[in-house]
N, C-alpha and C positions, 0 to 999 in steps of 0.2 A: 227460687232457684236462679242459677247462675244463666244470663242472657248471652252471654258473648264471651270468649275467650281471647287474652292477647299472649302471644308470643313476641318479646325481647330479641333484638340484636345480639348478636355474639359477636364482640369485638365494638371496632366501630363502629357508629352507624352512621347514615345516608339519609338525606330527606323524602324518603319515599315509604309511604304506607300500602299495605294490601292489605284489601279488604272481600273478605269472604263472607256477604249476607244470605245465600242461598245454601248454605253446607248445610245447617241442623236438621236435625229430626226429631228432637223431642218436642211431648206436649204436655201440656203444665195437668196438675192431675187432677184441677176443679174442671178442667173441659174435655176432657179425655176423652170421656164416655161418650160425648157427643158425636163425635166423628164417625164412621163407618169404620169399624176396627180391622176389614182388608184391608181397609188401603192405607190406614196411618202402619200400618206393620214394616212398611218400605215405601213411604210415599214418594210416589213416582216425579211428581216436579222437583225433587232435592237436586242442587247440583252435587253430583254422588264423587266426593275424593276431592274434592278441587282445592281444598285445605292441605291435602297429602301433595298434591300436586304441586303445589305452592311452598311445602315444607321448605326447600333450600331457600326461603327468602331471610330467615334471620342471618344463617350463616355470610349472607353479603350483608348483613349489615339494616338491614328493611326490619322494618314493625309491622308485625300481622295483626287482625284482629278477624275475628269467624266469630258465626252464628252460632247458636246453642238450638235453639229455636226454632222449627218448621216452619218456613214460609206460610202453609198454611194456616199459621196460628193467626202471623201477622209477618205483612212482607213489607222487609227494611228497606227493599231498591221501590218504597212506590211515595210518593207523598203523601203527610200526615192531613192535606186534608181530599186525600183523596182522587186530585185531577187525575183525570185517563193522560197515559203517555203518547198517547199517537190518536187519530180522528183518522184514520183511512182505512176503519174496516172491520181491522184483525181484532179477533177476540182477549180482550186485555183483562186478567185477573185483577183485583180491588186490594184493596191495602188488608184488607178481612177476608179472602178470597171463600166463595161457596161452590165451587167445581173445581176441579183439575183442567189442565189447557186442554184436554180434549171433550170439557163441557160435561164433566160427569159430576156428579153433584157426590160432596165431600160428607154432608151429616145425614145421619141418620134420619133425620125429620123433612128431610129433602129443600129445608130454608133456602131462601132467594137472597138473602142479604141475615147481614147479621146487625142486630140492633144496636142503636147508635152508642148507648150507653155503655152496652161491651167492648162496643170499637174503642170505646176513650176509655175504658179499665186497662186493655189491652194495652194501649198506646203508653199510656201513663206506665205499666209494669214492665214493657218488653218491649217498644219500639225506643221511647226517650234516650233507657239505659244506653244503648249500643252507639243509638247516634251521641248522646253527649259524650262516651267515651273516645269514638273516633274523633271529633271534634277535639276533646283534650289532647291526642295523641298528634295531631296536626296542627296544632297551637305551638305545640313543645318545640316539635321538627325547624315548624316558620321561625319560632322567635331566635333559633340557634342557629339555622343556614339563611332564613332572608326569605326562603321559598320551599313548598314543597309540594310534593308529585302524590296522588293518592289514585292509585292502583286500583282498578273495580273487576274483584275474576267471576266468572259464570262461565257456567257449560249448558247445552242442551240434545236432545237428541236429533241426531240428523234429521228425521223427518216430524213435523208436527203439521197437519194439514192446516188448522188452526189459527195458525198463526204465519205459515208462510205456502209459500206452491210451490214443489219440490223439496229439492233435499237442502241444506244450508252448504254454506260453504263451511271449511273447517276452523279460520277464524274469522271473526268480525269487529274491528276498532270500531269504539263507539268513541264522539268526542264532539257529541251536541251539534253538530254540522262546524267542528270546526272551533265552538265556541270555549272549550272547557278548557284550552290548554294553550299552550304558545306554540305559533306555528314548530319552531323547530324541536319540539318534543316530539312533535305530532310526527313529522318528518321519522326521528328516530327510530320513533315505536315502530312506524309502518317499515324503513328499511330492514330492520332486525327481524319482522315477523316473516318478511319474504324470503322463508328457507326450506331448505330439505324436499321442496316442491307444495308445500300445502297451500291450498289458495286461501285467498286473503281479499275481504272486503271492508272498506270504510263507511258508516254509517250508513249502511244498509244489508241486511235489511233491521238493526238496532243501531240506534245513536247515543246510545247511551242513557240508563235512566237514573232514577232519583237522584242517586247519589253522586252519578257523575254530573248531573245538571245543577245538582245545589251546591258543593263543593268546590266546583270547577270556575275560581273566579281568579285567570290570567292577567288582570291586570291590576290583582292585589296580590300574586305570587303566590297563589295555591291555584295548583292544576289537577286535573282530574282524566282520566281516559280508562275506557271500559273495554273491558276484552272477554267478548262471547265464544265457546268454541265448541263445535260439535264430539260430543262425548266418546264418539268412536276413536280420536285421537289419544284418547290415555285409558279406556274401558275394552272388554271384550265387542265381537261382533253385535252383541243382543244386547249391548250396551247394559251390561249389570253387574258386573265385575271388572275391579282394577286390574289394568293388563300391564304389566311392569316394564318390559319390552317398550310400547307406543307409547307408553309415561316416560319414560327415560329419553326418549328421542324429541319429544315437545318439554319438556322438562330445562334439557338443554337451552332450543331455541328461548324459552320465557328468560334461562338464567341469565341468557344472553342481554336481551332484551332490556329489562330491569338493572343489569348492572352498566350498560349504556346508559341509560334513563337518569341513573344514578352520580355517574362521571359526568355526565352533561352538565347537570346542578351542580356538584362541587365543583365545576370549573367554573362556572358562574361565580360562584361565591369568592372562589379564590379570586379571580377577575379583579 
């Protein structure tokens, strides 16, 4: 089965990629039955729309690419061998995850880990794919502008006890502490997020994971920065439906955002 979808630029394109690893929900049908079949019906860690959310990016010019795939099958933002993203605490799902973030156990057999051998069947059928594709997509971008910018989108829900105390802010720039991108991107991102009144945090309480810490190498001209947002911003109050309304007003701001992101670099180039 197909891992990842990309959506093409319409028109010109820009050296920036987005990438959507948390959207899927399917699961492959050798492992299906394993799961506890409430919860894969709508599993609740998807980030739910953020593909849809994102839609307006070919139109300026941007390569997307999204998951196919359930996080829970096997999660693209974590490393292939596995390190934890943070040591302070917080309960961090595994690249093979066996609970949902609020520690409920996902299969049926109530497994603690899943065997190593699956992990690398998986990895090799469903993780490889996505990453060697966005890879190729970001090779194309560098070798024709010099540099390029890859976009990391996720949402989650405002409160996860879990993982954080209280509620999140609405968004959060992740950028390695700084590390994934050039300062003056970093700059961009954050004045353009600061709109409409929604609050806005920098590497904290996420700094960005996998993909913005593997990718994110500013002094070979591939930058990277992650944007986490709590789901209330483009979903209903009970955060389970697309609200069109609160989509279209952060919608905006992203368009914004990305197509600054975008003029930065091509002036660069031009430069």
């Amino acid at each position: 089965m197909d891992t990842y979808r990309i959506k093409l630029p319409a028109g010109r394109r820009v050296p920036v990629v987005v990438s959507v690893p948390h959207c899927g929900t399917a699961f492959p049908e050798e492992i299906k039955d394993d799961y506890r079949a409430e919860l894969i019906k709508a599993p609740d860690d998807t980030d739910w729309f953020v593909d849809r959310l994102y839609g307006f990016a070919p139109s300026i010019g941007i390569t997307m690419i999204s998951a196919v795939l359930s996080r829970w099958v096997i999660d693209l933002n974590r490393s292939p061998a596995d390190i934890p993203l943070y040591s302070d605490g917080r309960i961090i799902t595994g690249l093979c995850p066996t609970t949902t973030f609020l520690g409920d156990p996902l299969y049926k057999d109530g497994r603690s880990k899943v065997e190593a051998e699956e992990i690398k069947r998986r990895t090799e059928l469903y993780y490889r794919p996505y990453h060697a594709g966005l890879r190729e997509i970001l090779d194309d971008l560098k070798s024709e502008f010099g540099q390029v910018l890859l976009w990391d989108c996720h949402s989650i829900r405002q409160r996860v006890p879990t993982l954080y105390a209280g509620k999140f802010p609405d968004l959060i720039l992740g950028s390695a502490d700084g590390r994934s991108a050039e300062e003056d991107l970093i700059e961009i991102a954050l004045d353009n997020l600061v709109d409409e009144g929604y609050t806005l945090h920098h590497n904290e309480p996420f700094k960005g994971g996998y993909v913005t810490r593997n990718y994110g190498r500013p002094e070979k001209g591939e930058h990277a920065l992650q944007l986490e947002m709590s789901k209330i911003n483009y979903m209903d109050d009970f955060e389970l439906q697309y609200e069109p309304v609160r989509a279209e007003r952060i919608g905006k701001v992203l368009h914004k955002t990305l197509g600054s992101l975008g003029d930065a670099l091509l002036s660069a180039k031009d430069y």
